[in-house]
C-alpha positions as CSV (number, residue, x, y, z in Angstrom):
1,X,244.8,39.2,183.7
2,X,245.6,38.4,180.0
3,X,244.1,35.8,178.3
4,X,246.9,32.5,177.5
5,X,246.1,30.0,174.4
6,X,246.3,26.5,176.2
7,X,248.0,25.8,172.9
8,X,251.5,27.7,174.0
9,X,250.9,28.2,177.7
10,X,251.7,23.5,177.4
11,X,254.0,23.5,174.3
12,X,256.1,26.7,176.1
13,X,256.3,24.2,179.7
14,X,258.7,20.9,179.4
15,X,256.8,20.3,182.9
16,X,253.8,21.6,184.1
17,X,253.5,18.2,186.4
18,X,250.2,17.7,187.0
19,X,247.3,20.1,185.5
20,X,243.4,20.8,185.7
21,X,241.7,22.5,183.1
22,X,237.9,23.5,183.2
23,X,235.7,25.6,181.6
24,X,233.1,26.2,179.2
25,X,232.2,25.0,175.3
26,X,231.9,28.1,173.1
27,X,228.1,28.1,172.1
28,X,228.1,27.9,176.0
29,X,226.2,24.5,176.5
30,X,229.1,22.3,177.3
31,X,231.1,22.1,181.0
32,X,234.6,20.9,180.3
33,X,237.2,19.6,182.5
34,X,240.5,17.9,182.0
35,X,243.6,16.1,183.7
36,X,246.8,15.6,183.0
37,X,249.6,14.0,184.3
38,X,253.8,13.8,183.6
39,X,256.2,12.0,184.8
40,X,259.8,12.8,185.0
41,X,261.1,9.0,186.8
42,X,260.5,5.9,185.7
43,X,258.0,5.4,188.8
44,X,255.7,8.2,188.0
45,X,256.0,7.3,184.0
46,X,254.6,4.3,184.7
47,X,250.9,4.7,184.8
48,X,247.6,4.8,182.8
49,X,244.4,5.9,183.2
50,X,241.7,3.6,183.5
51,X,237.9,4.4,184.0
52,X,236.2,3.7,187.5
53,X,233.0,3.9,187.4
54,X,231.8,7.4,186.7
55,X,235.4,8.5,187.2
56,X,239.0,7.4,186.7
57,X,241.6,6.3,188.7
58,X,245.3,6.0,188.0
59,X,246.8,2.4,187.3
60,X,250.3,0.8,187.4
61,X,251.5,0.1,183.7
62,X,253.7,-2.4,184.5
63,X,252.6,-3.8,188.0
64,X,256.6,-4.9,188.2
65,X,258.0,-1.6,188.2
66,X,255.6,0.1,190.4
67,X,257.8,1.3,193.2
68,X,255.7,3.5,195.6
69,X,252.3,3.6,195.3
70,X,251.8,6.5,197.7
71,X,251.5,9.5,195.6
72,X,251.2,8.5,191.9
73,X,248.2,5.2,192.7
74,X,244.9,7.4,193.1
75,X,241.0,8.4,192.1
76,X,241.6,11.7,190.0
77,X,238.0,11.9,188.9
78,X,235.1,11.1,191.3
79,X,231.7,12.1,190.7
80,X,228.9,13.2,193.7
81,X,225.6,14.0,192.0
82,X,225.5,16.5,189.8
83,X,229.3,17.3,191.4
84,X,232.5,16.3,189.7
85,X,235.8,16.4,191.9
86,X,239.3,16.2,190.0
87,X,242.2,16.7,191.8
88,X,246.1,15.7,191.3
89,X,245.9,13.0,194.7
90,X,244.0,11.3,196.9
91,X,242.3,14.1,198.1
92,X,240.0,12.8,195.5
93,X,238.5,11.4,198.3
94,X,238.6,13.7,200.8
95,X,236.6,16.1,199.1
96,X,234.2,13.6,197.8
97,X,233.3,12.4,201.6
98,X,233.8,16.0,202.8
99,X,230.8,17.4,200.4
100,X,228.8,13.9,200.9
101,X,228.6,15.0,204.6
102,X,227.5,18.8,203.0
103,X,231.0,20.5,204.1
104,X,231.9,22.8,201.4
105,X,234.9,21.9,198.6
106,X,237.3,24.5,201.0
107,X,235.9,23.2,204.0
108,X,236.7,19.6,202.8
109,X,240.0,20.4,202.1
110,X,241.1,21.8,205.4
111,X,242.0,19.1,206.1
112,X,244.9,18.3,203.5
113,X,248.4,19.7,203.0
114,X,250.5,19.4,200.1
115,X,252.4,16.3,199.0
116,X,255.3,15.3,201.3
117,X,258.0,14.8,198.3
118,X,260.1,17.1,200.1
119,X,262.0,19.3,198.4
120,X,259.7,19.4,196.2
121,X,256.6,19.7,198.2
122,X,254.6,19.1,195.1
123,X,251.0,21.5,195.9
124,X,247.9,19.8,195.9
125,X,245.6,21.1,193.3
126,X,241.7,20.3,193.2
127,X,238.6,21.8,191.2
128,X,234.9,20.7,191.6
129,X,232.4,21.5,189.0
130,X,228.7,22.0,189.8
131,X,225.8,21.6,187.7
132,X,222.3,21.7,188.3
133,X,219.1,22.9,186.9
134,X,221.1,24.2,183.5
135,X,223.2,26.4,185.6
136,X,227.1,26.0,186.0
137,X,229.7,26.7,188.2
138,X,233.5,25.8,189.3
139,X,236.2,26.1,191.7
140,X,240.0,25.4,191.9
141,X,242.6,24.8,194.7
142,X,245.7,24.8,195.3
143,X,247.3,23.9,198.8
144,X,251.3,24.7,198.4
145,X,254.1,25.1,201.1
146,X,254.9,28.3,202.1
147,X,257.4,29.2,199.3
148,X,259.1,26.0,199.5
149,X,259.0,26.1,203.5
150,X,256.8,22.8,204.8
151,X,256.8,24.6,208.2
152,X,253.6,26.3,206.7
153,X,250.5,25.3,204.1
154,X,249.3,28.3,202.0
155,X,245.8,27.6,200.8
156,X,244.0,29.4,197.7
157,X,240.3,28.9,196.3
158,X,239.0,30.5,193.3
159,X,235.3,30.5,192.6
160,X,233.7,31.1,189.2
161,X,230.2,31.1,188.8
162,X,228.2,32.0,185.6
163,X,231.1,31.2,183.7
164,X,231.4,32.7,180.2
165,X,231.4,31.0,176.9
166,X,234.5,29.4,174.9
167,X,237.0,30.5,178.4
168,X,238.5,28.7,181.3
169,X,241.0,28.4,184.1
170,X,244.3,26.0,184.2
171,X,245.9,25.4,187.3
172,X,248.9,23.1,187.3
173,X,251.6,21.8,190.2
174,X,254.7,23.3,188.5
175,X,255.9,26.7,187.2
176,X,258.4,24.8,184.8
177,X,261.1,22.3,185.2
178,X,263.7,22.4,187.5
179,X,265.2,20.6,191.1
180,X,263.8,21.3,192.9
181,X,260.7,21.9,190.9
182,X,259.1,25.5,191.8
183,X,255.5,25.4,192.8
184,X,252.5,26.9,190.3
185,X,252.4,30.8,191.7
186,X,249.1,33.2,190.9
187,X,245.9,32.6,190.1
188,X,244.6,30.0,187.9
189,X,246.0,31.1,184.4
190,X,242.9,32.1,182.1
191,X,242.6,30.7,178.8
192,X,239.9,29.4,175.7
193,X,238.1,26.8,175.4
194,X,237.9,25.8,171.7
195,X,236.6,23.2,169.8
196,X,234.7,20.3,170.2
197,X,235.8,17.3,172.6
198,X,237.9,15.1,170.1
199,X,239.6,18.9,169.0
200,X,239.9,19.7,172.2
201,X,241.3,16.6,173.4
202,X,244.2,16.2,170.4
203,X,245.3,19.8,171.2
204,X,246.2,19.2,174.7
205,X,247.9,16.0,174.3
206,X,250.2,17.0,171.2
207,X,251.0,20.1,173.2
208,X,252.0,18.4,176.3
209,X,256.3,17.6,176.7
210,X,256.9,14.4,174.3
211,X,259.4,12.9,177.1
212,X,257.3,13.7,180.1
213,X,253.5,13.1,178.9
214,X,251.7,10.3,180.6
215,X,248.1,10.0,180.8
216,X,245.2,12.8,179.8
217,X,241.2,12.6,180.6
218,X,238.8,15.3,179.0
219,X,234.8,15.1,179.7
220,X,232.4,17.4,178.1
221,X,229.0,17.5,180.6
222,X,225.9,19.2,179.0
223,X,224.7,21.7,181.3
224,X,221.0,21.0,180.3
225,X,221.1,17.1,180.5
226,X,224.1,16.0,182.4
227,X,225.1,13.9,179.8
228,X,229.0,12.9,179.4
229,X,231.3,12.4,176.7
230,X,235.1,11.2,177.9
231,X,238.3,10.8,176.1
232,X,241.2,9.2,177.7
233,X,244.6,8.7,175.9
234,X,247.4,6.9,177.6
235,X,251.2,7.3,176.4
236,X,251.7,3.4,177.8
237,X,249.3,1.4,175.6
238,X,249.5,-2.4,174.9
């Protein structure tokens, strides 16, 4: 597999959808993750992040034009111990209470489908990122129908331990624009992780579609302490 620059793999996609990135800090002490999400209607443009506790959750800009809740209204970013679950849904949740109850991140997932936007069927895509005793590792998801057929759920997980220094994984919900919009095909694309989290953060977001850009949330976690740094930045700000 050849190595993408984040950089061109965003500015080259009018619309990725939804998108997980995580990895690790080039002098190889930092976990990173980071979500995005677009919008292409004036339902799903109409959100912000907005911290929840130790995560996030996504939030109706304008409470008056919210017009279904169902798929855009969710956690993204829960935290279980020395766990942290992103995903593009509320299976947010389903993983969180799957691994409370010591199922394993596939396990938890089994069972979830992809979204029912038919004809879209928009995949679900989750990642989990474990850290304990200065060691770290990660996995990604993606549930998708069966090359655009619902009468099927394809399921992937990709596991990466001892991950290497200054690389990572993006997985995101769409191959490109289009209608309807073709599902993210291949393994997770493999890219660098440069720079530090207020780099990092600016590069992703001036990257990302002017138009269909909503919402973005990066955390650095040192491996050794568990600290956190966070960056959100909203599109919709009052």
């Amino acid at each position: 597999m050849k190595k993408d620059n984040i950089a061109n793999l965003l500015c080259g996609n009018p619309y990725p959808g939804r998108g997980i990135i995580i990895g690790k800090t080039a002098d190889g002490r930092q976990a990173v993750t980071a979500y995005f999400i677009m919008g292409r209607s004036v339902n799903s443009r109409n959100r912000v992040f907005v911290e929840e506790g130790a995560g996030i959750r996504t939030e109706a800009f304008d409470p008056s034009k919210l017009t279904d809740p169902s798929l855009i209204i969710y956690a993204p970013i829960r935290v279980l111990g020395n766990k942290t679950i992103v995903t593009n849904g509320d299976q947010t949740d389903t993983v969180y209470e799957g691994m409370d109850k010591q199922l394993t991140f596939e396990q938890s997932l089994r069972s979830r489908e992809f979204e029912p936007d038919g004809p879209n069927y928009t995949p679900r895509i989750s990642g989990v990122l474990h850290i304990e005793n200065g060691q770290f590792n990660y996995a990604m998801s993606i549930l998708k129908s069966n090359n655009g057929n619902p009468a099927a759920c394809n399921r992937y997980t990709f596991a990466y331990s001892d991950p290497v220094a200054g690389e990572g994984h993006f997985i995101h919900t769409y191959m490109s624009d289009g209608d309807p919009l073709p599902s993210f095909e291949g393994e997770p694309e493999w890219i660098d992780i440069e720079g530090n989290i207020d780099e990092f953060t600016d590069m992703l977001w001036n990257n990302l579609n002017e138009d269909n850009k909503v919402s973005l949330f990066v955390r650095y976690i040192d491996i050794a302490t568990g600290k956190t740094e966070t960056r959100i930045v909203n599109k919709n700000v009052k």
